[in-house]
C-alpha positions in Angstrom: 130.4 43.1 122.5 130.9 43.6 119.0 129.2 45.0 115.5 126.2 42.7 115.6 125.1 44.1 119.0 125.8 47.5 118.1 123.9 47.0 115.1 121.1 45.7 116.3 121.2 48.3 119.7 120.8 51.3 117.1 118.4 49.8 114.8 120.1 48.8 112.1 119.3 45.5 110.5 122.5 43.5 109.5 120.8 42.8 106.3 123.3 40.8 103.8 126.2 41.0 106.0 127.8 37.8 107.7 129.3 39.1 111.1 131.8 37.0 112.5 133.2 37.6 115.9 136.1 35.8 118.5 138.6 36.1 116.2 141.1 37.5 118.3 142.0 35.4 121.6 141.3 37.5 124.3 140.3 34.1 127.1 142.4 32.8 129.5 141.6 29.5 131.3 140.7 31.8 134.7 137.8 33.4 132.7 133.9 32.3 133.0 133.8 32.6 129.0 137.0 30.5 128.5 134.9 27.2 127.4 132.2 29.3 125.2 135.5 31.1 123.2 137.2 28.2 122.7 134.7 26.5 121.2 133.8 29.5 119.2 137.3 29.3 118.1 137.5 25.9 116.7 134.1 26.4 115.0 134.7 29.3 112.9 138.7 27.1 111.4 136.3 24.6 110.7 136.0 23.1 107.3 132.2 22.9 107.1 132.1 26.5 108.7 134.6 27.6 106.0 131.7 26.2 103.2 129.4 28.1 104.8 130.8 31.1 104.4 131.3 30.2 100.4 127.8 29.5 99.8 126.7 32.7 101.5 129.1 34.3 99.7 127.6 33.1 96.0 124.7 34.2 97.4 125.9 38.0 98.0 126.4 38.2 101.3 129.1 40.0 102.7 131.2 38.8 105.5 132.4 41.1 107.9 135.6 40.1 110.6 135.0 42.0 113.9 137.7 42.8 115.0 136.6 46.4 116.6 137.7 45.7 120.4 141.1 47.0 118.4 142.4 49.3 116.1 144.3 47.3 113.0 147.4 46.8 114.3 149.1 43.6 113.1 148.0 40.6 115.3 148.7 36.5 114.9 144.9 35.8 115.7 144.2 37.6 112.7 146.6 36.6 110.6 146.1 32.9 111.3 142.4 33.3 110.5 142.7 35.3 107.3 145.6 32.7 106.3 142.8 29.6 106.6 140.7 31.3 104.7 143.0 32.0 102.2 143.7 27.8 102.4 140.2 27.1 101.7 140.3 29.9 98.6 137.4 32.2 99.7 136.5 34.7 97.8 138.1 37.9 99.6 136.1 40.3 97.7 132.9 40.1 99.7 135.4 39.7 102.7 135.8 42.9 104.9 138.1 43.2 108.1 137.0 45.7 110.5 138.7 47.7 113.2 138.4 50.7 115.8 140.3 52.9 113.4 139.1 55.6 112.0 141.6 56.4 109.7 140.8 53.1 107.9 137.9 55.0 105.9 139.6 58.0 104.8 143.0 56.1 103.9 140.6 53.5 102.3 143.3 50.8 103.7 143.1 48.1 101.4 145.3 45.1 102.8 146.5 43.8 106.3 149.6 42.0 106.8 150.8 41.6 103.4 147.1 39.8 102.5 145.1 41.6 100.0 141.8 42.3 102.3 139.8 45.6 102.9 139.9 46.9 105.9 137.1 49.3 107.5 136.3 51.4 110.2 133.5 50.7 112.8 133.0 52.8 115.6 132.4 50.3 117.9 133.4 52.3 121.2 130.9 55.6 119.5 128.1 52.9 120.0 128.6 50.0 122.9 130.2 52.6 125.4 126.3 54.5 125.6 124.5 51.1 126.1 126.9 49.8 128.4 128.0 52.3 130.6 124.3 54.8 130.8 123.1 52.0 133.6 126.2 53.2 136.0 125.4 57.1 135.3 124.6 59.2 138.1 123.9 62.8 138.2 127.5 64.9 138.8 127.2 65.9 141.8 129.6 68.8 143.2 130.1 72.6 141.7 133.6 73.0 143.8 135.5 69.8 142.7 138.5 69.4 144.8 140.4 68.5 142.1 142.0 69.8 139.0 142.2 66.4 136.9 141.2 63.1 136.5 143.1 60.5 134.4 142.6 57.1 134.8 144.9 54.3 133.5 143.9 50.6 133.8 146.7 49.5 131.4 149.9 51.5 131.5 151.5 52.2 128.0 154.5 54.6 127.4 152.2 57.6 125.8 149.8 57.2 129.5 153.2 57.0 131.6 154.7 60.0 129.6 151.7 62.0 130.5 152.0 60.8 134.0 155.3 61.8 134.3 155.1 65.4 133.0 152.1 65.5 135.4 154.4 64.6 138.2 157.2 66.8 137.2 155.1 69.9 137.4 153.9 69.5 140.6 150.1 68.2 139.3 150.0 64.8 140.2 148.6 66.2 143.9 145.8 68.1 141.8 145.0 64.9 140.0 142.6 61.8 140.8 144.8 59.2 138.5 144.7 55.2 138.8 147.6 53.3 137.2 147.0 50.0 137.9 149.0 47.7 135.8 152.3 48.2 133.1 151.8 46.4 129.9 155.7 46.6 129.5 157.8 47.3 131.8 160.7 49.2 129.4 158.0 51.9 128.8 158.2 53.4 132.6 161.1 54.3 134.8 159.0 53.7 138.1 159.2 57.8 138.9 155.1 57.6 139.1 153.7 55.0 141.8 150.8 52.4 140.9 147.5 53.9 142.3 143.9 53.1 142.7 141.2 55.2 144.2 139.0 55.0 146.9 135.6 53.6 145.4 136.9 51.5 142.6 135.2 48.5 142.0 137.3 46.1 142.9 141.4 46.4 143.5 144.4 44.4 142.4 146.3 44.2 139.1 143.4 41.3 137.9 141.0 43.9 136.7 143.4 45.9 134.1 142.9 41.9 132.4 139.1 41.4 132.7 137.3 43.6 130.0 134.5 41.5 130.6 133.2 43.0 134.5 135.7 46.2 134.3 136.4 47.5 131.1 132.2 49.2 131.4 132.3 50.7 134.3 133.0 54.1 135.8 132.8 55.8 139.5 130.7 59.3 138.5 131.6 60.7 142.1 135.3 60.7 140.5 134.2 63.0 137.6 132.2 65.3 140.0 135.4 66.0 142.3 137.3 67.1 139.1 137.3 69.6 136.8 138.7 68.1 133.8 139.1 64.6 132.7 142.7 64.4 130.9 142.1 61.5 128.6 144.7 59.1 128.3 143.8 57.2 125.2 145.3 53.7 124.6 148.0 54.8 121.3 150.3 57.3 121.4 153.3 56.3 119.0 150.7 55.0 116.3 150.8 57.2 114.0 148.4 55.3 111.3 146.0 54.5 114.5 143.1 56.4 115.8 141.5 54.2 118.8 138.1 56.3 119.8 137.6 54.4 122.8 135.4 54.5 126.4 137.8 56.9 127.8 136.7 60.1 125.2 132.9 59.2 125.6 132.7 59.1 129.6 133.3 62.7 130.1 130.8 62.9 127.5 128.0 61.3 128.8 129.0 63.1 132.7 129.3 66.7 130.9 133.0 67.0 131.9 135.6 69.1 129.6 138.5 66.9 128.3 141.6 67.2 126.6 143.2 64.0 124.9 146.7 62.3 125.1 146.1 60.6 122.3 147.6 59.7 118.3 148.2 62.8 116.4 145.2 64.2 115.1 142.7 62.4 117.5 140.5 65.6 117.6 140.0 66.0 114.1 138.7 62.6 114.0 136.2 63.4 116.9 135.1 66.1 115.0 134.5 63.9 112.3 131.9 62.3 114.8 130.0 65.4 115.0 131.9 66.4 118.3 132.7 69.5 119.4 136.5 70.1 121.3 137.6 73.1 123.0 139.4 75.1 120.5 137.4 78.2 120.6 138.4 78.3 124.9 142.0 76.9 124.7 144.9 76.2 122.5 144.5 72.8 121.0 147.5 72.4 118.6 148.5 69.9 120.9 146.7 68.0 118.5 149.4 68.4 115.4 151.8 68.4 117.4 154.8 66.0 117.2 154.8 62.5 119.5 157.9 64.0 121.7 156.0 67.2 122.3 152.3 66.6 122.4 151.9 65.0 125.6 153.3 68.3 127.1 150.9 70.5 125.1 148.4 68.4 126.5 149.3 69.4 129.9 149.4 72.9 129.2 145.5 72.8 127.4 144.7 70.7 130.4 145.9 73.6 132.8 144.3 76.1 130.7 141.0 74.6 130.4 140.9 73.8 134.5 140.9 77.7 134.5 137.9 77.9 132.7 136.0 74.9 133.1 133.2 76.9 134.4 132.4 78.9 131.9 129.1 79.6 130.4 131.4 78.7 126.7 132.7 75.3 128.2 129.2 74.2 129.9 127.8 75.0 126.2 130.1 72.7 124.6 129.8 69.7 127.3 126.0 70.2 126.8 126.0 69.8 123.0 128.4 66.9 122.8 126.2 65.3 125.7 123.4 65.8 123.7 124.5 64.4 120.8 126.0 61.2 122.2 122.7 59.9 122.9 121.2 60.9 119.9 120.4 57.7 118.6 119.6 58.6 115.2 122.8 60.6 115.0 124.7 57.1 115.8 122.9 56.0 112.8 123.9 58.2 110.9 127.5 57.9 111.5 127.2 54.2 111.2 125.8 54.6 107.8 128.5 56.9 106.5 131.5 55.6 107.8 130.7 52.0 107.7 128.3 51.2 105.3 129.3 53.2 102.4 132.4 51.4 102.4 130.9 48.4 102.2 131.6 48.1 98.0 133.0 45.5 95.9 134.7 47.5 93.3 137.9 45.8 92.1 138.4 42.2 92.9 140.6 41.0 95.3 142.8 37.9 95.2 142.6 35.5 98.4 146.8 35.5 98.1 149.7 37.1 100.0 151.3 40.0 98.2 
């Protein structure tokens, strides 16, 4: 999973760009891929590796660090690696890191961790969640869901459990098909919501909130057709210089489902960005300025809101178009072009030193 598949998926050739995945550690020794990382690892701190990228780099290639399983939070696996390079003296103006993050292209983020390296936005989740997930699709298949939400939560962060927890308060949680499966830290909840996994998952146990491998693509439609709408719970909350367009956003996409997002601040906008269409001509959607102690509670209210009119001839419209153009290959293109390409420049160069 990463650029060069996505790449390749939509048509585009990686002409003149040097993709270089496994940075970031994500193996343990339990997993099937353990041996094939590690030794992916070691070869891209090699020496003679290291050359390599030199040479291809006189030769005006440009080298590209995937790092889009993420948005560009600060991480050791990153640093270490960009810290060799700077050892062997690359040349860090043909070097480009690139994350999840949307906001990376319109801030035009220019450094990461105190190294002088541009950063850029791929929208890796935009592309991989269609190729991966279209073979588990089946047709929705209720008009009278029993349900008002769905939310589901493999990894429980404190923006998910907030969400949760209004949800709870107010008496939804019994209108809701939720799964909270496993608490990244355990400061972040107060245990007033209970762990929960639906009838139909895949497999059950804590282990699959750690395997992205066989569970992060994959999705129960039957759970979408007993709900009318999918309250996504996106993976940042408090990151205000994060926007993380991941699987959760696309799914109700692909199934035709209305959605609000718990998300950063301004996740719509960004969505939008995409070509997307949200609900702000049905329901109120300021949620999506609104501040990080408030907006998880506006998101309850626009999820409430839109449950009342998720039938709509205005809301079908909507799911239709977005559904539409989420398999619009060319579109993906497109998108990849602008956002990702374009910033593909050299202008200014860059030192290979901490700042």
């Amino acid at each position: 999973m990463g650029i060069l598949e996505d790449l390749r998926w939509i048509g585009i050739p990686p002409n003149n760009l040097f993709i270089i995945s496994g940075i970031i550690d994500f193996s343990r020794p339990s997993d099937h891929w353990y041996k094939e990382f590690q030794k992916n690892k070691s070869l891209i701190r090699s020496s003679k590796y290291i050359n390599n990228l030199k040479q291809l780099i006189l030769q005006g290639t440009k080298i590209i660090l995937d790092c889009t399983m993420e948005g560009s939070l600060i991480k050791d696996d990153i640093r270490e690696y960009i810290g060799i390079l700077t050892k062997h003296r690359v040349d860090f103006n043909s070097i480009f890191l690139a994350f999840n993050n949307s906001y990376l292209s319109s801030n035009n983020i220019t450094s990461y961790s105190g190294y002088n390296i541009k950063c850029v936005y791929f929208p890796h989740f935009f592309i991989s969640t269609l190729f991966e997930f279209e073979k588990h699709i089946k047709p929705i298949s209720s008009d009278t869901p029993s349900y008002d939400f769905l939310c589901l939560n493999r990894r429980m962060r404190i923006g998910k459990y907030l969400l949760l927890k209004e949800l709870k308060e107010r008496d939804l949680l019994e209108k809701t098909l939720y799964t909270y499966v496993k608490t990244l830290v355990e400061s972040d909840v107060d245990g007033s919501v209970s762990k929960n996994q639906l009838e139909g998952d895949k497999e059950y146990g804590e282990h699959i909130s750690e395997d992205d491998e066989n569970f992060l693509y994959w999705l129960n439609t039957d759970w979408y057709s007993d709900t009318k709408v999918d309250i996504v719970n996106e993976t940042y909350y408090l990151e205000d210089d994060q926007c993380h367009l991941t699987e959760k956003i696309f799914k109700p996409m692909m199934l035709e489902k209305p959605f609000v997002v718990n998300g950063t601040k301004g996740y719509l906008k960004e969505l939008k960005r995409l070509g997307f269409k949200t609900f702000s001509d049905v329901i109120d959607e300021s949620y999506d300025d609104a501040s990080n102690e408030i907006r998880y509670k506006l998101v309850v209210d626009a999820a409430i809101e839109l449950a009342g009119k998720y039938n709509t001839n205005k809301v079908k419209q909507i799911c239709k178009y977005n559904k539409k153009l989420f398999f619009n290959i060319s579109h993906k293109k497109d998108i990849v072009k602008k956002l990702f390409i374009s910033q593909l420049k050299t202008d200014g160069l860059l030192q290979p030193k901490q700042i």
